[in-house]
N, C-alpha and C positions, 0 to 999 in steps of 0.2 A: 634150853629155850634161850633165842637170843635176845638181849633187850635191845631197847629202844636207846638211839646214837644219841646225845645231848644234841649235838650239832646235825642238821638234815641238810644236805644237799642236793640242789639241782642247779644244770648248764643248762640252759636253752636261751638258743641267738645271741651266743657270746655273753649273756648273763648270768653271774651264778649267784643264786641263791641260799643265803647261810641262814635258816632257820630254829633259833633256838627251840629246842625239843623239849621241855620240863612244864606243860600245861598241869599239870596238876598243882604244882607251885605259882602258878603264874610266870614261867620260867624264871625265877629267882635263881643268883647266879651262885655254884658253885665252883669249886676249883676245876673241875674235870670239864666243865663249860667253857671257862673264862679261858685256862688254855687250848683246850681244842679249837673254838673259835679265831682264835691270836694265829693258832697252827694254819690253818685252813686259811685264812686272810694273805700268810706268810707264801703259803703255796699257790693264791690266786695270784700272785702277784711275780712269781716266776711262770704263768701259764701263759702262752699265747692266745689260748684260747678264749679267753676269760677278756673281756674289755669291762665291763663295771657290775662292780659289787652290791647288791641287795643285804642289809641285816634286818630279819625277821622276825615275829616269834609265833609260836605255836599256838590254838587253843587264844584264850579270850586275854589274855596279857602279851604286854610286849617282853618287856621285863621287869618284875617288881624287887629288883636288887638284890643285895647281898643275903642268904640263905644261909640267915644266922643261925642255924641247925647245924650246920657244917660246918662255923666257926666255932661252936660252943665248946672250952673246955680246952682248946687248941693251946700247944708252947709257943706261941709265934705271936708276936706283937702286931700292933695292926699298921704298923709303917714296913715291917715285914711284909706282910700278909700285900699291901698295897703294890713293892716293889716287886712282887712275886707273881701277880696276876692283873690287877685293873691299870696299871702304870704301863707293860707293856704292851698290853692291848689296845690303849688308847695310841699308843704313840705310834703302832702298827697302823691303824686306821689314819691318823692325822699323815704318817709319812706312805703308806701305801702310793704309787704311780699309776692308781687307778681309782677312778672316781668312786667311793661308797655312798650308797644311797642306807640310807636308815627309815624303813618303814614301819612306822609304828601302827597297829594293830590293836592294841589295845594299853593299859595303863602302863607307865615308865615311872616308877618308882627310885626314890633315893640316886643308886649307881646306875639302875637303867634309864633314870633322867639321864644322866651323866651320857651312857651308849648312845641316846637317842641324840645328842645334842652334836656328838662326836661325828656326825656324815656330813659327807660335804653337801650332800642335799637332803631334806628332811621330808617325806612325805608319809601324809596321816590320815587313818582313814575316820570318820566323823566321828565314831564312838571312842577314841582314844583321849586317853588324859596324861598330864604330867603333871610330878608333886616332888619337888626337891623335900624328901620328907627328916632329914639326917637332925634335925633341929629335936625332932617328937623326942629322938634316941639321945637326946646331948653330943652329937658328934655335930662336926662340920662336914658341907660337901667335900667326894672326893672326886677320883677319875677323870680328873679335867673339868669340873664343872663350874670351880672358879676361877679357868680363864675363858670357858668358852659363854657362859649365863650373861657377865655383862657386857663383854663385847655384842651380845645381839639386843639387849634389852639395856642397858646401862648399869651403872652402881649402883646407885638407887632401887630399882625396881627389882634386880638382881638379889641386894639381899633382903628386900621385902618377903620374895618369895621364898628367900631361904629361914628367912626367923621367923615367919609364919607359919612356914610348909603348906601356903595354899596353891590347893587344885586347880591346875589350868584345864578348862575344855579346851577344845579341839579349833571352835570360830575364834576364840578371842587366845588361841598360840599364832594362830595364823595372823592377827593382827599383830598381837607383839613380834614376828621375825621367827619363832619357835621350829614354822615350820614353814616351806615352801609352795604346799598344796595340799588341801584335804581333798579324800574323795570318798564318796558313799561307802559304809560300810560290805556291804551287797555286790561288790565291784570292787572291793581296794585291790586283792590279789592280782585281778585283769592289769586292773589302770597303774599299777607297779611293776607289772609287768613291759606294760604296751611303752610306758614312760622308758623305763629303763632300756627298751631297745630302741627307741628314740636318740637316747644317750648313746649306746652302743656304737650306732654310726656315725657316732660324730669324728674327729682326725683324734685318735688317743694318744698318741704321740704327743701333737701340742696339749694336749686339756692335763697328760701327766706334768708338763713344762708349768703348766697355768697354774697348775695346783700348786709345784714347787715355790712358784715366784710368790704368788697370794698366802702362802705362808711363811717366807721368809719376810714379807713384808707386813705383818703380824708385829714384827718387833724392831724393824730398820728403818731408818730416815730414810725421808724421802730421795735424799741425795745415795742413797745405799741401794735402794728400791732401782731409781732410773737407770743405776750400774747394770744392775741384775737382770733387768728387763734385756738392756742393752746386751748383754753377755748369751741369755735363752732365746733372743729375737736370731739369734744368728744359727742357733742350735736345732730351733728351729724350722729357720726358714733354708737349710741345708736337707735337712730331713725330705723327703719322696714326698711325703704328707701335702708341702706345699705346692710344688710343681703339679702336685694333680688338682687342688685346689685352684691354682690358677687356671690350668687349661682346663677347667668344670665352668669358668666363670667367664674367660671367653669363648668358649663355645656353647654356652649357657645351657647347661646341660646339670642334673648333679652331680655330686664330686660321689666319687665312690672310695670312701675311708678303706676299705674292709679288703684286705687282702684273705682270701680262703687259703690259699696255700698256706699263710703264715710268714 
């Protein structure tokens, strides 16, 4: 009998969707998750066919983190353990050249705070919560989560919510920055859907560019920034992408991103 994948995929209209499979856990993450997902990111990202990435989860969680069952007992230190699975998953995501959307579905836990916060766009469906919970456990957050928490929320409020471990709903993440859009529970699948081929057609070419520069300027002066801009503006504006762009916008027409051929 065969089981069931950790990682489920679907393509449809250049999106593919990476849904963590472990609903009986809340998809809590294990080892066999953390890199299969990383794998499957790594290979969206050589496909041509794939323009933006959806992370999902199964069943009534999104992720409720680490699945300390599968730590328990283990020879591996936990700065091991981090450089071994959530370090570079994060950093596959963050450098990925293609837009990840992280749809949360339901609660995000500890490190799945952490995945949820790691797309470049965050959308939630109403009944979803987040809880930087790592405080309960005497640990700090990991997988990114303090540098990405107060860049959207500030110092402050960032580690309020970490030495507390309080639950965010879903209206008031959306007011703090957490997330980009909630949508009815009843319709999030659709509307992450219909959303992300929205995105799909947009010029991928520049938005991999936008993504590069908006994170290198994460940690450069502004005088390092203008370079850089100045450097991908050329990269660019050489690229196919624009010249159709332009002749979409004098002949006022829309631009059509999407080469079928590839």
């Amino acid at each position: 009998m065969t089981s069931e994948p950790v990682i489920r995929t679907q393509l449809k209209a250049h999106v593919l969707t990476l849904t963590l499979n472990r609903p009986d856990k809340l998809n809590a993450a294990n080892d066999e998750l953390l890199l299969t997902l990383t794998r499957e990111l790594q290979q969206a990202d050589e496909n041509e066919a794939v323009r933006v990435v959806v992370i999902t989860g199964a069943g009534r969680g999104f992720c409720a983190g680490q699945d300390l069952g599968d730590v328990a007992g283990r020879d591996m230190t936990f700065t091991e353990h981090l450089h071994h699975t959530y370090n570079p998953l994060i950093r596959t995501i963050r450098g990925l050249g293609k837009p990840v959307l992280t749809a949360v579905n339901g609660v995000a836990a500890g490190a799945g705070a952490s995945l949820a916060l790691a797309g470049d766009i965050r959308l939630w469906a109403q009944g979803a919560s987040f809880i930087e919970v790592f405080s309960n456990i005497a640990l700090i957050p990991d997988s990114g989560s303090t540098w990405t928490l107060p860049r959207i929320v500030g110092y402050h409020r960032a580690f309020e919510l970490m030495a507390l471990a309080e639950r965010v709903r879903a209206d008031d993440a959306l007011k703090l920055g957490l997330c980009e859009h909630v949508f009815p529970d009843e319709t999030f699948a659709d509307d992450v859907q219909a959303y992300a081929e929205r995105l799909a057609a947009r010029p991928a070419h520049a938005l991999k560019l936008t993504k590069q520069a908006l994170m290198a300027a994460q940690t450069s002066t502004l005088d390092e920034a203008l370079d850089q801009e100045a450097i991908l503006q050329q990269v660019a504006g050489d690229h196919w992408e624009h010249k159709e762009g332009v002749e979409a916008f004098r002949a006022k027409r829309p631009a059509q991103f999407i080469r079928e051929e590839g």
